[in-house]
C-alpha positions in Angstrom: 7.9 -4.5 14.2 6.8 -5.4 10.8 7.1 -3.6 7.5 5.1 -4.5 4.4 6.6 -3.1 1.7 3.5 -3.5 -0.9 0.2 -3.5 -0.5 -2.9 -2.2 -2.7 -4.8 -0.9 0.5 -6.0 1.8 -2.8 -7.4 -1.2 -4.7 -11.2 -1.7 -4.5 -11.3 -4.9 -2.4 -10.7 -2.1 0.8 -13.4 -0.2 0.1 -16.1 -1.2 3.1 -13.7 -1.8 5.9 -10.2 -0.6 5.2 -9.9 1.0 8.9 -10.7 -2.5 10.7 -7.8 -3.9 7.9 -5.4 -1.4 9.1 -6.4 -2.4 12.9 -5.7 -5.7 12.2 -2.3 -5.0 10.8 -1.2 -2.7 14.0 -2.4 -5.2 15.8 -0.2 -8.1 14.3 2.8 -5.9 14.3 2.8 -4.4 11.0 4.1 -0.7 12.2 5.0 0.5 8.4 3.5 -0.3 4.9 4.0 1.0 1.2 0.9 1.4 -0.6 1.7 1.3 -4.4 -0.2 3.0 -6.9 0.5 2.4 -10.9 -2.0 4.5 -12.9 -4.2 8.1 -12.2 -6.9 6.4 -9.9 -4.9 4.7 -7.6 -2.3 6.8 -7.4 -4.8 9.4 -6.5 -5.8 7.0 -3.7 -2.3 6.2 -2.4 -1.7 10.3 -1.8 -5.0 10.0 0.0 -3.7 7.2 2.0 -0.7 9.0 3.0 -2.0 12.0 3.7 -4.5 10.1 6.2 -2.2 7.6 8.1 1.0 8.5 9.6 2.7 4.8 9.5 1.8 4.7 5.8 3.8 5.4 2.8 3.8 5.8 -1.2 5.3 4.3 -4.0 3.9 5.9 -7.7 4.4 4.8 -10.6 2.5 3.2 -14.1 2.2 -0.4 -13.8 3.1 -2.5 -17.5 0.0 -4.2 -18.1 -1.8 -0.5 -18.6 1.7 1.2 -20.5 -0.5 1.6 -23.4 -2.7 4.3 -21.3 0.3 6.2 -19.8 0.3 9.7 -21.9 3.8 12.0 -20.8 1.7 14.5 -18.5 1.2 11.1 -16.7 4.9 11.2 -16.3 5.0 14.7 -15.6 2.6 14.7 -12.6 4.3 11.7 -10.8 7.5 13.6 -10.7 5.4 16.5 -9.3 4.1 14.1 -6.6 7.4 12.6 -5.7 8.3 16.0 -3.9 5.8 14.7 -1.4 8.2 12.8 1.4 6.5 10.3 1.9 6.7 9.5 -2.0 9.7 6.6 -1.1 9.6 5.4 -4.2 8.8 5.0 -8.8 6.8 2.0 -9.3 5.6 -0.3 -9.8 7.3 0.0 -13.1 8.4 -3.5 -15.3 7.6 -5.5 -18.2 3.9 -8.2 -18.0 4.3 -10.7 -21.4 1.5 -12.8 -19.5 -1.3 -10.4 -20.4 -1.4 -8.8 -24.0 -3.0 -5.4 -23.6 0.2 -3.4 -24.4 2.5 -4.3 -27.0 6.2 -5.1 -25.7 7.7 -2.1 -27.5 5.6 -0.1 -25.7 6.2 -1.7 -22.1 9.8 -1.5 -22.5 9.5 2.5 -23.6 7.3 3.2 -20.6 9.8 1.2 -18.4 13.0 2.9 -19.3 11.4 6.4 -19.0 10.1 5.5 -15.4 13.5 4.3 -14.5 14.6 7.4 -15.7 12.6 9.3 -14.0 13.9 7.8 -10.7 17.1 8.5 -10.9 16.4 12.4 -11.8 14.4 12.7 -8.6 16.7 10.2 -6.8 14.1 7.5 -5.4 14.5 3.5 -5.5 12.3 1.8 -8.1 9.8 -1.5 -7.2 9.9 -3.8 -10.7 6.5 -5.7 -11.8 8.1 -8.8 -13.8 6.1 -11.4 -15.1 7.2 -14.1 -17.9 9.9 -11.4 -19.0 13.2 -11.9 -16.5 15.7 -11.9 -19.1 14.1 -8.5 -20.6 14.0 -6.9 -17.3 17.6 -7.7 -16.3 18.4 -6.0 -19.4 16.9 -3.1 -19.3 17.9 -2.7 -15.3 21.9 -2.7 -16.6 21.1 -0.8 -19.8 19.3 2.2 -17.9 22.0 2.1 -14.7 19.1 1.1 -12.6 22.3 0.3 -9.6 22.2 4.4 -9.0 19.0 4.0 -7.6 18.3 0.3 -6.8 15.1 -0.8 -5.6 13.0 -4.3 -4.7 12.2 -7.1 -7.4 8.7 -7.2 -6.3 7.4 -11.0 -5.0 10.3 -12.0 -6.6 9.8 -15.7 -8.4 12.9 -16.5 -10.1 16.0 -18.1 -9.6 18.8 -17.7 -6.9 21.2 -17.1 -9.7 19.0 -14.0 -11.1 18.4 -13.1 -7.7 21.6 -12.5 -7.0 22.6 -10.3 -10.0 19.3 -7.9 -8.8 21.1 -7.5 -5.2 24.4 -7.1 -7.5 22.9 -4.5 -8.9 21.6 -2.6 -5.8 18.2 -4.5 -5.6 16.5 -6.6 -2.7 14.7 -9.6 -3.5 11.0 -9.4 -1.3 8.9 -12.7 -0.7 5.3 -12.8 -0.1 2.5 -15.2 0.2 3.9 -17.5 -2.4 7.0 -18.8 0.1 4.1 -20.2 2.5 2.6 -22.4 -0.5 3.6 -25.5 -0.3 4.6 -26.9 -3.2 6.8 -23.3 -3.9 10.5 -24.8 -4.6 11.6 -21.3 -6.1 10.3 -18.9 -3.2 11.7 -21.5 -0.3 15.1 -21.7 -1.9 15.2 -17.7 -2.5 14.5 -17.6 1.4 17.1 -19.9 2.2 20.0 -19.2 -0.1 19.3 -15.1 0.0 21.5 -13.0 2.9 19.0 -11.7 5.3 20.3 -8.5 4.4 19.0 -8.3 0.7 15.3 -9.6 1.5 12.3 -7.7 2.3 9.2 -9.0 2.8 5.2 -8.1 1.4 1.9 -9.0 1.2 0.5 -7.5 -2.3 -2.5 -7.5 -0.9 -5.4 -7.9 -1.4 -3.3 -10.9 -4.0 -1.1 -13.9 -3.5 -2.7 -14.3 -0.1 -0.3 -17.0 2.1 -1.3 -20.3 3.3 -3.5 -21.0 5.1 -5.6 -18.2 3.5 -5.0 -19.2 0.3 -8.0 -18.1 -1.9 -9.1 -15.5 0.3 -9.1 -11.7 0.3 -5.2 -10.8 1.1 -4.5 -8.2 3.7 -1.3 -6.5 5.4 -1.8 -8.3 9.0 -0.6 -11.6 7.1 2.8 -10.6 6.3 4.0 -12.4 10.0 2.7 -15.5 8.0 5.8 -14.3 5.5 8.2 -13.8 8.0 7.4 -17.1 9.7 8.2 -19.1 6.8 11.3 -17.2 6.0 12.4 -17.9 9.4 12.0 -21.4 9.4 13.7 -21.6 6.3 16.4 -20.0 7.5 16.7 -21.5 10.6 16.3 -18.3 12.4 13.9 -16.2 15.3 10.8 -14.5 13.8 12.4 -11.4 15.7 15.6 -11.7 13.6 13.7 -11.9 10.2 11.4 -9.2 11.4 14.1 -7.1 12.7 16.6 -7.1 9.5 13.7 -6.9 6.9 12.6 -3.7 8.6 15.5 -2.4 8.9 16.0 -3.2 5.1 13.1 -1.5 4.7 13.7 1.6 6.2 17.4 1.9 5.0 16.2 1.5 1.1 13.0 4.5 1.7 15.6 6.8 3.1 12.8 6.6 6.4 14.0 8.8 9.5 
């Protein structure tokens, strides 16, 4: 049993044959998903999603890149949605200094009020961080982000910041990127990291793993994940896939 704790089944790229993708995932194991939605149209899309498949789940939030564009009856309506249960969690929620469209100011405002927002209503938080660790550390202590905890989302840094996000009630999830080859960070993260603070994701349809590498990502590939974890770690693909899901389901409060 598999659990893929992001995807973007919501994104576009599903559009003409999401039901065979879904297929294919039950059929390679993958019994549970998050789909994550981080602005109005795929958000929308996720609560479809939900609604439709029984295995599938929600995370809502406003992603960084588009903070700029979040207005506070954006805010208003995801806490609405969250009384949904199978809302499991705010994000993804961060800070993006790789792509300019929203001033840093802004990003950090939009942050802190999401992580806000998850401790009012009492659900885990998925962080987006790109070229801003440092920033993002910060902010997670400043806020009390440990009341709530969450996943550091295809986590690419060190071990040593690693390990002050599980300090801090966080688990560190791999995806495609620990199958590349020439990945140092991801394979040492797999290594070095308990079992019991990784998950594991696909972030599809992105970062697909090796030896799709350049193609269309989908949820069916996360075994490619826990194979590599596994043989980092010396372990069974059953022990990898076991603890992850059960990682999984302990963090989304799943019955």
């Amino acid at each position: 049993m598999l659990f893929d704790t992001h995807v973007h089944l919501n994104a576009d790229q599903f559009n003409e044959d999401l039901e065979e993708v879904i297929q294919r995932a039950n059929e390679a194991g993958v019994e549970k998903m998050v789909v994550v939605g981080f602005d109005r149209p795929t958000i929308e899309k996720a609560m479809e999603l939900i609604e439709t498949y029984s295995h599938i789940y929600a995370s809502i939030g406003w992603h960084p890149v588009d903070a700029i564009d979040m207005k506070d009856e954006d805010l208003i309506w995801i806490k609405e949605l969250t009384n949904h249960p199978k809302v499991v969690a705010i994000g993804e929620m961060g800070l993006d200094y790789h792509w300019d469209k929203s001033p840093v100011e802004i990003q950090k405002e939009v942050f802190r009020k999401q992580i806000r927002l998850a401790k009012e209503v009492k659900l885990p938080i998925i962080i987006h961080n790109r070229e801003a660790t440092q920033d993002v550390v910060e902010i997670l202590k400043e806020e009390g982000a440990s009341e709530v905890g969450g996943i550091m989302h295809s986590f690419s840094g060190s071990t040593e910041i690693a390990k002050q996000c599980i300090e801090m009630n966080f688990f560190i999830s791999l995806g495609g990127p620990v199958t590349f080859k020439n990945a140092k960070k991801p394979k040492e993260i797999a290594r070095d990291i308990p079992l019991d603070s990784l998950l594991i994701e696909t972030d599809c349809p992105y970062l697909t793993p090796h030896p799709y590498r350049g193609k269309r990502n989908e949820p069916a590939y996360v075994k490619l994940v826990v194979e590599e974890i596994a043989k980092q770690k010396g372990l069974t693909f059953d022990e990898v896939a076991r603890t992850t899901t059960e990682n999984a389901i302990k963090l989304f409060a799943i019955k």
